[in-house]
N, C-alpha and C positions, 0 to 999 in steps of 0.2 A: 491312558495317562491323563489325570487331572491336572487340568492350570489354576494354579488358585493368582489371582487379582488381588491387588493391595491397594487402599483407597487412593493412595499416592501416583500407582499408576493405571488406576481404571479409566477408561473410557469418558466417562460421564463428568470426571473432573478439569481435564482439558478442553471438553464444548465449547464453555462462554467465550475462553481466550480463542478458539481457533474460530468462532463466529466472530467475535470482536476484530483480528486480524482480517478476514474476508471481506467484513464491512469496510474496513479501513481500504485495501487492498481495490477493493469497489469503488472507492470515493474518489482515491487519486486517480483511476482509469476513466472514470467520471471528468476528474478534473483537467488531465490531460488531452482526453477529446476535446474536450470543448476549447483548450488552447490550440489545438492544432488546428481550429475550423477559422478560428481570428485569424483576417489581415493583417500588412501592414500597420495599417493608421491607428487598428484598434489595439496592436502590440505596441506601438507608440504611445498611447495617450495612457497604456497601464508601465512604460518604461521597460519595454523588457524588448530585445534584437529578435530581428527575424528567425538567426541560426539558435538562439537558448531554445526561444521555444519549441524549432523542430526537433531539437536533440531532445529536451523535456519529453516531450510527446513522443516520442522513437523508445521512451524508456521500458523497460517491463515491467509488465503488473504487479509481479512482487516486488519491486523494483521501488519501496518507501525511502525516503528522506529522512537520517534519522532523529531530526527535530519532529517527526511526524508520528512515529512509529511505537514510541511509549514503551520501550522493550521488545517488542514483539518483533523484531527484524530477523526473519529466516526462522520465526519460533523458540529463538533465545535471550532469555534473560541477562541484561549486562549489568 
């Protein structure tokens, strides 16, 4: 049995977006280490409580913000 692919949904059409989400996905994991290695004084002088930032940092990878996310939240366009 042949599958025929339609440009619409090949492979090769989805890459950039699911690279682009990965990158994303990458940056806030990025960014959430680095919050959760801050002390006190240094989550002080940026205004942010002790408890945000470990909740923040406890989040999951996929887990974007969706002021962050640019669509791409779970792979769906809104």
């Amino acid at each position: 049995m042949e599958t025929v692919i339609t440009r619409k949904y090949a492979p090769g059409a989805t890459r950039p977006r699911l690279l682009k989400r990965i990158r994303l996905w990458l940056d806030v994991w990025s960014e959430r280490r680095t919050l959760e290695r801050l002390d006190q004084r240094m989550l002080a002088d940026i205004g942010i409580e002790e408890y945000s930032a470990r909740r923040e940092a406890a989040r999951p990878l996929w887990d974007v913000p969706a002021a962050r996310d640019g669509g791409l939240r779970y792979g769906l366009d809104r």
